[in-house]
C-alpha positions, 0 to 999 in steps of 0.5 A: 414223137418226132415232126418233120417239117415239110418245105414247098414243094416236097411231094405230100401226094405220095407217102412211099417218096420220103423227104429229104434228110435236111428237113427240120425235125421237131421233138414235139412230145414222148408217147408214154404207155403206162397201163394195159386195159382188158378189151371188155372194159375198154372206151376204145371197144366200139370205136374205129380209127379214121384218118380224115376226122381231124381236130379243127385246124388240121387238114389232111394231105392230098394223099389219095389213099387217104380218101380210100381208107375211110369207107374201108376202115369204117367197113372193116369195123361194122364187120368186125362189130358182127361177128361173135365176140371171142375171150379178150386175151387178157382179163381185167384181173390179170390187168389189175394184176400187173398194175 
């Protein structure tokens, strides 16, 4: 995972303009996926992604986007919590098959 690192004055309202290629970039660490797990067993299963719940220390930027995407985010998942639940693609024994 790489950061790059922002200098004053780079646009942080706006994330379709990139910065500029000399910015200083920090190798901070490697994402490493080494299991699949089935939906059903899944902690993840009844949780949803917001992008403005941010550890202490972290403050988002002022994207305006941002502020959109919470509410919709947590709407699109109270419906999907809704609706009937189809088969998992993938079953816990075909998991522990792979293992």
């Amino acid at each position: 995972m790489i950061v790059i690192v922002g200098r004053p004055g780079d646009p942080t309202n706006d994330p379709s303009i990139g910065w500029p290629a000399d910015r200083e970039q920090v190798d901070v660490g490697l994402l490493t996926l080494d299991r699949v797990e089935a939906e059903e067993s899944s902690a993840a299963t009844d949780i949803f992604f917001d992008p403005l719940v941010l550890p202490k220390g972290m403050a988002p930027s002022d994207d305006p986007v941002l502020r959109v995407r919470s509410p919709v985010y947590s709407e699109s998942h109270a419906r999907r919590a809704g609706e009937k639940k189809q088969p998992s693609a993938i079953s816990p024994a075909e998991v522990k098959q792979g293992e």
